[in-house]
C-alpha atoms as an extended CHARMM CRD file, in Angstrom:
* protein
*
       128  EXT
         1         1  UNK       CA             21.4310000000       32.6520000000       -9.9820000000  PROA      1               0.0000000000
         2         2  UNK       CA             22.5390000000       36.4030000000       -9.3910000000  PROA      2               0.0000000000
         3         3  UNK       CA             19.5580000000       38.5760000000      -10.1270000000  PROA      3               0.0000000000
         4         4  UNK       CA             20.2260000000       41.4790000000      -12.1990000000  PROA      4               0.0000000000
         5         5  UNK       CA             16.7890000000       43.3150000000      -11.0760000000  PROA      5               0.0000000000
         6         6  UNK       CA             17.3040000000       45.2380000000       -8.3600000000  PROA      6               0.0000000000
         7         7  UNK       CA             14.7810000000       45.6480000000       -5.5470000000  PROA      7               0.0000000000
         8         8  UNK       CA             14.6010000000       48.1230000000       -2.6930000000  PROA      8               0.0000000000
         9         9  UNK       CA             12.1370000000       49.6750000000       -0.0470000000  PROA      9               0.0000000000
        10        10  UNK       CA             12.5540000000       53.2110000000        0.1380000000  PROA      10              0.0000000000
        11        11  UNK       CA             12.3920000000       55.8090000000        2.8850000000  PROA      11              0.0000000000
        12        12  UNK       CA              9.3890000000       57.9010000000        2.7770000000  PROA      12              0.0000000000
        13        13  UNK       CA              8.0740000000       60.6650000000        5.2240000000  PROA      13              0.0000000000
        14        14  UNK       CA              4.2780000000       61.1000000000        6.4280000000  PROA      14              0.0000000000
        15        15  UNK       CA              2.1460000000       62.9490000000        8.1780000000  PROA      15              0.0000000000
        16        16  UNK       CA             -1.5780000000       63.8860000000        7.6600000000  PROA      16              0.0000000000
        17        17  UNK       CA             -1.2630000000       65.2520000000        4.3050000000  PROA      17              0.0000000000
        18        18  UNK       CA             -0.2680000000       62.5880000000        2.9570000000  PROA      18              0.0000000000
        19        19  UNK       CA              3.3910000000       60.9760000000        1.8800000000  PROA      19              0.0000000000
        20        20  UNK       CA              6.6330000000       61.9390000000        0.0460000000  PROA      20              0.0000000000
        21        21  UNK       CA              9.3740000000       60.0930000000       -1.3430000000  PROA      21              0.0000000000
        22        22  UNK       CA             11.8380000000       60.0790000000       -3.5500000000  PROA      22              0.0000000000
        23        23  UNK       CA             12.1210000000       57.6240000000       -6.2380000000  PROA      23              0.0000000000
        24        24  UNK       CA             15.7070000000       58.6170000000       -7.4410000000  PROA      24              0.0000000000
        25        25  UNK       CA             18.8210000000       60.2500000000       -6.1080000000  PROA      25              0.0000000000
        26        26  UNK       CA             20.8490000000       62.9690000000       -8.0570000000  PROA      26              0.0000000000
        27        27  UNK       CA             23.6130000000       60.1870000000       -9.2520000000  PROA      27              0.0000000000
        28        28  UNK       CA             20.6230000000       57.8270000000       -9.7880000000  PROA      28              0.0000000000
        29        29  UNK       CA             18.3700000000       60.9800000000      -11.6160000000  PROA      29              0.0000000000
        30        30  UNK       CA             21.6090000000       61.7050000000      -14.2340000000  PROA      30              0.0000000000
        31        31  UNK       CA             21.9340000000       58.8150000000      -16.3350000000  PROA      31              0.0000000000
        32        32  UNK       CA             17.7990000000       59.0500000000      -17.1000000000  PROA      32              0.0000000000
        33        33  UNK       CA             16.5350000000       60.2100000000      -20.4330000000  PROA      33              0.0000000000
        34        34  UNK       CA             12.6960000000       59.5820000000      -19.6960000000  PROA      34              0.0000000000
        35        35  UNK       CA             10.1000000000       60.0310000000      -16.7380000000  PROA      35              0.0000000000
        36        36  UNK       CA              6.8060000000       58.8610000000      -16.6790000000  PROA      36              0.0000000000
        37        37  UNK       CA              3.9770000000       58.8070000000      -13.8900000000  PROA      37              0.0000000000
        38        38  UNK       CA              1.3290000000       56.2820000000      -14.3660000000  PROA      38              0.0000000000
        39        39  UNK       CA             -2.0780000000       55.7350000000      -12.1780000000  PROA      39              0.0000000000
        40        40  UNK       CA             -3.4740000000       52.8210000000      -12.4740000000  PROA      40              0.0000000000
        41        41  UNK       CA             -7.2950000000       51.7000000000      -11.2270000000  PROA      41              0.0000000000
        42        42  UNK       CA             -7.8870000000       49.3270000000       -8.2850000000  PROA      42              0.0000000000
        43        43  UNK       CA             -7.7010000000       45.9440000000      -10.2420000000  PROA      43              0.0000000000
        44        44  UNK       CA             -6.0400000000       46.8480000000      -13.2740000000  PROA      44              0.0000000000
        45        45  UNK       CA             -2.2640000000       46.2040000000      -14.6630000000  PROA      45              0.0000000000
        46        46  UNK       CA              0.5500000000       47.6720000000      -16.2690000000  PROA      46              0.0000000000
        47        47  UNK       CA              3.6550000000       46.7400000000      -17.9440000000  PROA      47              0.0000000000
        48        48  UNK       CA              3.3460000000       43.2580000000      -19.4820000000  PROA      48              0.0000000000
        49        49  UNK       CA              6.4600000000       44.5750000000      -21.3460000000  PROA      49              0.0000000000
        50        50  UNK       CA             10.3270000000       44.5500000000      -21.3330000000  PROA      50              0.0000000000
        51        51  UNK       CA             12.8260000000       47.1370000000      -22.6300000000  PROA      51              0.0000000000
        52        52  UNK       CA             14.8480000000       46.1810000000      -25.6690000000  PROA      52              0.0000000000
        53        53  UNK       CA             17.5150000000       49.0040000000      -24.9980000000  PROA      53              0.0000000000
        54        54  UNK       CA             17.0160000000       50.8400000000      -21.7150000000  PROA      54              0.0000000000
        55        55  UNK       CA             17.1220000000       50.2880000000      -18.0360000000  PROA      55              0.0000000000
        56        56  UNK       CA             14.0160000000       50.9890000000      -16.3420000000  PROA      56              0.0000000000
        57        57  UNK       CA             14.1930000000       52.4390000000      -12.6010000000  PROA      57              0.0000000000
        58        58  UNK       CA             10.4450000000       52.0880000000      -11.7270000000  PROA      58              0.0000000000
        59        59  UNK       CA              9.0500000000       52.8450000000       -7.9360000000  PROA      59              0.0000000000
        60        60  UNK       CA              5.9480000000       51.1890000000       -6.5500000000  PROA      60              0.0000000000
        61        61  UNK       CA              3.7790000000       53.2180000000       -4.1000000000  PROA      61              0.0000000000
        62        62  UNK       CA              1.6670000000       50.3400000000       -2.4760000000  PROA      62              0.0000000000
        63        63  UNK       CA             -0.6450000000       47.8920000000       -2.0090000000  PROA      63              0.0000000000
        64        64  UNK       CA              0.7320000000       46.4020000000       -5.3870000000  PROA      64              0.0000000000
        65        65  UNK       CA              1.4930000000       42.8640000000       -6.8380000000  PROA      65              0.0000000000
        66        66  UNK       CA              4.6020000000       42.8460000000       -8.8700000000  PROA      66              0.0000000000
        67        67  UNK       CA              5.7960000000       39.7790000000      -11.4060000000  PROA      67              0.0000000000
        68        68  UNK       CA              8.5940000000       39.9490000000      -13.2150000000  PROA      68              0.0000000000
        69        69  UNK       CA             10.7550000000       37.5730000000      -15.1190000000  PROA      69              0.0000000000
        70        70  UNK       CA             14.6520000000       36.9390000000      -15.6000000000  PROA      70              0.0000000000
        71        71  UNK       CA             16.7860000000       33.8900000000      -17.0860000000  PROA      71              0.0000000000
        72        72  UNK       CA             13.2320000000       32.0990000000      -17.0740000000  PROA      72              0.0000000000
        73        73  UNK       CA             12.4710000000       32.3720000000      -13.5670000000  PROA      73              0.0000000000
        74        74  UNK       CA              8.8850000000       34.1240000000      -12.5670000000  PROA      74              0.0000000000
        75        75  UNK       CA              9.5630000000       36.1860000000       -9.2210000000  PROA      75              0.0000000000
        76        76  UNK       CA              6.1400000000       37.7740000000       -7.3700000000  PROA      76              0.0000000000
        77        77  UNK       CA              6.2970000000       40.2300000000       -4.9240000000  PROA      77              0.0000000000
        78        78  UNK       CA              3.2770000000       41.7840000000       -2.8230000000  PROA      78              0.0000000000
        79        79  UNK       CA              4.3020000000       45.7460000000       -1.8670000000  PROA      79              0.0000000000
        80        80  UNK       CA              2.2710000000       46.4910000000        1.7250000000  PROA      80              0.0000000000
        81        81  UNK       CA              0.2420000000       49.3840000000        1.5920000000  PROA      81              0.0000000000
        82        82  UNK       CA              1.6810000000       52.1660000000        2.9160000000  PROA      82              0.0000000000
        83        83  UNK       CA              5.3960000000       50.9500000000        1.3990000000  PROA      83              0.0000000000
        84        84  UNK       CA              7.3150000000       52.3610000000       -1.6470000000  PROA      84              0.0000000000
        85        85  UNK       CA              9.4220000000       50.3400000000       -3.3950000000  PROA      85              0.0000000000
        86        86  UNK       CA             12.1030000000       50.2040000000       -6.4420000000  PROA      86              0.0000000000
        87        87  UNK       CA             12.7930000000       48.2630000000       -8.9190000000  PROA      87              0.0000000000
        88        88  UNK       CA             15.8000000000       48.2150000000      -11.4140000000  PROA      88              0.0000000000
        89        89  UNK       CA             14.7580000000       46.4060000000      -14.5510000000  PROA      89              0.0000000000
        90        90  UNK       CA             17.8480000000       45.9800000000      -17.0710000000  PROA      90              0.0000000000
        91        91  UNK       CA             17.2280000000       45.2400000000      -20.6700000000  PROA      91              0.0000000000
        92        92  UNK       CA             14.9470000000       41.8570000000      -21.4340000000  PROA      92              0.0000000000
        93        93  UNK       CA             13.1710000000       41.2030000000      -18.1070000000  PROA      93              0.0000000000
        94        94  UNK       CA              9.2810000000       41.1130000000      -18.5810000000  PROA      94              0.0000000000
        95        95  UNK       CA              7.7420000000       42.7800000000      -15.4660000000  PROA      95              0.0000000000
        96        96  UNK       CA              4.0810000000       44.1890000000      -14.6830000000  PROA      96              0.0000000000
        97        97  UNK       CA              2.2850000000       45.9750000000      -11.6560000000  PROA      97              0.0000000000
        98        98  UNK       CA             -1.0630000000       45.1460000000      -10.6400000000  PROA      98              0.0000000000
        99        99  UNK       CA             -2.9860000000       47.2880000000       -8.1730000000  PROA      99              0.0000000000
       100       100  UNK       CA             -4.2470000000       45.4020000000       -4.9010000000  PROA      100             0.0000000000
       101       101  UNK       CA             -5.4600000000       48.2660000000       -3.6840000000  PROA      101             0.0000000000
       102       102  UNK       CA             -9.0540000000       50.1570000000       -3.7140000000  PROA      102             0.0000000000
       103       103  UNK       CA             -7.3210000000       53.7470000000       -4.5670000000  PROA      103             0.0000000000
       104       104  UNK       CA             -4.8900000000       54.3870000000       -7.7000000000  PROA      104             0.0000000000
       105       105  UNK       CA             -1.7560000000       52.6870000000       -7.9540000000  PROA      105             0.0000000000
       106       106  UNK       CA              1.1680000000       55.4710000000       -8.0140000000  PROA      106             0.0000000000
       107       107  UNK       CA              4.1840000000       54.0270000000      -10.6500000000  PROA      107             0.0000000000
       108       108  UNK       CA              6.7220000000       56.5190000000      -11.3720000000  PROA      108             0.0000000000
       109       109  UNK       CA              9.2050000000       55.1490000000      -13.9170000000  PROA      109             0.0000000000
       110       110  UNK       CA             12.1750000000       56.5340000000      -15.3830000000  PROA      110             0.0000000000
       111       111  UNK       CA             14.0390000000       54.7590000000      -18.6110000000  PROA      111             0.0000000000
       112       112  UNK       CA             17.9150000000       55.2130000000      -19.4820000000  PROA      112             0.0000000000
       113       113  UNK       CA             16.8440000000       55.5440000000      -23.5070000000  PROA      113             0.0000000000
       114       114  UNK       CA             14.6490000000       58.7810000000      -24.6680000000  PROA      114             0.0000000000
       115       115  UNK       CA             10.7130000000       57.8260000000      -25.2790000000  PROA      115             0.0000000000
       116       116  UNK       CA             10.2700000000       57.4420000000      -29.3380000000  PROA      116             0.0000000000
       117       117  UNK       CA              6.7760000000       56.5320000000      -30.4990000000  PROA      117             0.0000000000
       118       118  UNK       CA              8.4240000000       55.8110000000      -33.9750000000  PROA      118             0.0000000000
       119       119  UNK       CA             10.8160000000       53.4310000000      -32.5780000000  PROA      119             0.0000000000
       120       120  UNK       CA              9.4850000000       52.2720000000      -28.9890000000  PROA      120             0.0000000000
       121       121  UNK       CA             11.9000000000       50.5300000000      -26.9250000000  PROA      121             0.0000000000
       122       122  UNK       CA              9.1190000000       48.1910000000      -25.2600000000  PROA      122             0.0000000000
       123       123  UNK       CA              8.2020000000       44.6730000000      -26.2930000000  PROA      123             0.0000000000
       124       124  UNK       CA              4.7440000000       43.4200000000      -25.2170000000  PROA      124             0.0000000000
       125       125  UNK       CA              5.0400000000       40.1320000000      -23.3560000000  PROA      125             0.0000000000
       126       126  UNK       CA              2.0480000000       39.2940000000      -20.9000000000  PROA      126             0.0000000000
       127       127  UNK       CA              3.4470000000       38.2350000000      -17.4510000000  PROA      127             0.0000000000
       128       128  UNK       CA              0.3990000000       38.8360000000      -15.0970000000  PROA      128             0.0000000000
């Protein structure tokens, strides 16, 4: 099976203040119509959804556990502390973050379809 999710490590810079990376590029930044940041407690999860319309570009500051599903196949992935990594998740595929960690999880997500509370473009489906 060809996977349709995309994963990648990104490059990130440190030093004693702390890190900095970028989650998108400019081509990557155009086609989005929504940005989100989400911090998440040591422990706790997020997602347990899929999209029904839009692509979701999500990057994963670790220590994270990641599950996702595609054509009925469960993938897990463990991001190392001190890692950021991307995901691409097209329409359909469940995924969910769960923080490893003993500090907040950093998720910043971006979503190719414009956030509408009256007609959400998320389906709850618990993965992890």
């Amino acid at each position: 099976m060809t996977s349709r999710v995309q994963v990648e490590k990104l490059r990130r810079a440190t030093d004693a203040r702390g890190q900095v990376f970028e989650p998108l590029d400019a081509a990557g930044l155009a086609d989005q119509r929504n940005i989100h940041v989400v911090l998440t407690g040591p422990g706790h999860i997020r997602g347990n959804h899929f999209h029904t319309r839009g692509t979701e570009v999500t990057a994963v500051a670790g220590p994270a556990h990641v599950r996702y599903r595609e054509s009925g196949e469960t993938v897990h992935l463990d991001i190392p502390a001190d890692e950021v990594w991307r995901f691409t998740f097209p329409p359909g595929i469940v995924h969910a973050f769960q923080n490893t960690g003993t500090a907040d999880l950093v998720i910043v997500s971006f979503n190719s379809i414009a956030h509408d509370p009256q007609d959400p473009d998320t389906t709850r489906e618990v993965i992890l």
